[in-house]
C-alpha positions, -999 to 999 in steps of 0.1 A, spaced: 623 -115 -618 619 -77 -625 581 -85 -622 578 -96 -588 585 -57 -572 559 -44 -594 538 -69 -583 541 -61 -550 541 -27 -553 504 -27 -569 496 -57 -542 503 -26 -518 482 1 -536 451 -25 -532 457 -23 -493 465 10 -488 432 34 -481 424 60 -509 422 94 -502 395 111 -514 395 148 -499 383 173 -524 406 187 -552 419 219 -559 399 241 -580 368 224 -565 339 245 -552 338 245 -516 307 232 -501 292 258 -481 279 251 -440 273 269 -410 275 248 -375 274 253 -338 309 269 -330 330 278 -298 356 304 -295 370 306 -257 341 289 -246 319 314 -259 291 296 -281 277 311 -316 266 297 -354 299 296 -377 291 303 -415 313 296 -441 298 320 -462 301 347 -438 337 334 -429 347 339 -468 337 375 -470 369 385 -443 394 364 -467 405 330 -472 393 304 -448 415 278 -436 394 246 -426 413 220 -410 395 188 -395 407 163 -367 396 132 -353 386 139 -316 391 168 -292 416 156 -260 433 133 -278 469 132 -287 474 142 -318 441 164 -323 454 182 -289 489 188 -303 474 204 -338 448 227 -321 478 239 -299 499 244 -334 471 263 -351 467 284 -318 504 298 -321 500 302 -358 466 321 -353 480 354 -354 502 350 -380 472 336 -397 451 368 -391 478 389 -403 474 373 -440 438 379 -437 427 342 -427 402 325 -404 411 294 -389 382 265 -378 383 236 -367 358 207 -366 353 173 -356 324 151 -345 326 162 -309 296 180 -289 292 211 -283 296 214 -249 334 193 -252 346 221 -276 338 245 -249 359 229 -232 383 223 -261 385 257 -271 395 269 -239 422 247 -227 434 234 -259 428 259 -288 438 285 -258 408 306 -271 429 319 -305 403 303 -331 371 288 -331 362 255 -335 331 237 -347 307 207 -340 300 185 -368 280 160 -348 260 146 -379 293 143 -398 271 165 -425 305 188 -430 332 161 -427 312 140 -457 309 172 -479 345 174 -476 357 137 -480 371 141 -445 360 111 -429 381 84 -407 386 54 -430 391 32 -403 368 47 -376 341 62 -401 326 81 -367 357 99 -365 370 132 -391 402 124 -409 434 148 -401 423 170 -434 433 205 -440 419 229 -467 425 265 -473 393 276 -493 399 311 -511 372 346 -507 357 330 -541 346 299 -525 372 274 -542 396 249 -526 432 266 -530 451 234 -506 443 201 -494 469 184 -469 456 150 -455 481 132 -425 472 117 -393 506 134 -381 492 169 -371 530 180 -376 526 199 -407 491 206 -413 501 237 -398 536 246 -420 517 235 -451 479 255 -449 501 285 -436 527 283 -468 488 283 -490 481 314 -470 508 333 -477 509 319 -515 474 331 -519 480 364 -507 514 373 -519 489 366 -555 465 397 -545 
């Protein structure tokens, strides 16, 4: 009898989808994009980004939807407190340019930029694509230190505590230095 629940249980492992987001104490592979910040268009680099202080890279499925709408408002209220530890926030997704215009305006209320990964280039160098809709980003957050290493990884398609959790890596990063 006692077999039967651990049968199950690895039955359920060999549904579930593996993550596969990039460890901790992983180099972080470096990119630069098209970007928007308040509508205002210009070429993101992540090497450039670094040189200011840890980097927190979140990405989300698709700009105007639900969930990805509720996260960039999150990350907007938290960009301040963000800057104040030294950190840049980004986000990216597969969407166009010209929709994160509009995105970055109305949504990410002009705090923090966010960037265009129309090839998906960025979102497979980071093991941050959709599963289920391979067009689409997964809900992955890293904070990637000065040095170019991957302090955090949080992956949830709730956008409810990407926020709490990259903001908690901040602050452990910098109360470190």
């Amino acid at each position: 009898m006692p077999r039967l629940p651990a049968l199950a249980a690895a039955a359920l492992f060999l549904v579930l989808p593996a993550r596969a987001e990039l460890a901790v104490g992983a180099d972080a592979p470096l990119f630069t994009a098209p970007a928007t910040l308040g509508g205002a268009e210009f070429s993101f680099s992540l090497a450039e980004a670094l040189k200011t202080g840890p980097v927190v890279l979140y990405f989300y499925p698709a700009a105007f939807t639900k969930g990805c709408t509720v996260e960039a408002h999150d990350f907007a209220e938290a960009t301040d407190a963000f800057k104040a530890l030294g950190a840049t926030v980004i986000g990216v997704s597969a969407d166009d340019i010209a929709k994160l215009n509009e995105f970055s305006v109305a949504e990410c209320r002009s705090k923090f930029a966010v960037a265009s990964d129309a090839d998906q280039a960025i979102m497979k160098a980071y093991d941050a694509v959709l599963e289920m809709k391979p067009e689409l980003a997964d809900r992955t957050s890293y904070v990637i230190s000065p040095e170019g290493k991957i302090l955090f990884v949080y992956s949830a398609l709730d956008p409810s505590g990407h926020v709490e959790k990259t903001m908690e890596a901040v602050k452990a990063w910098k109360a470190s230095h």
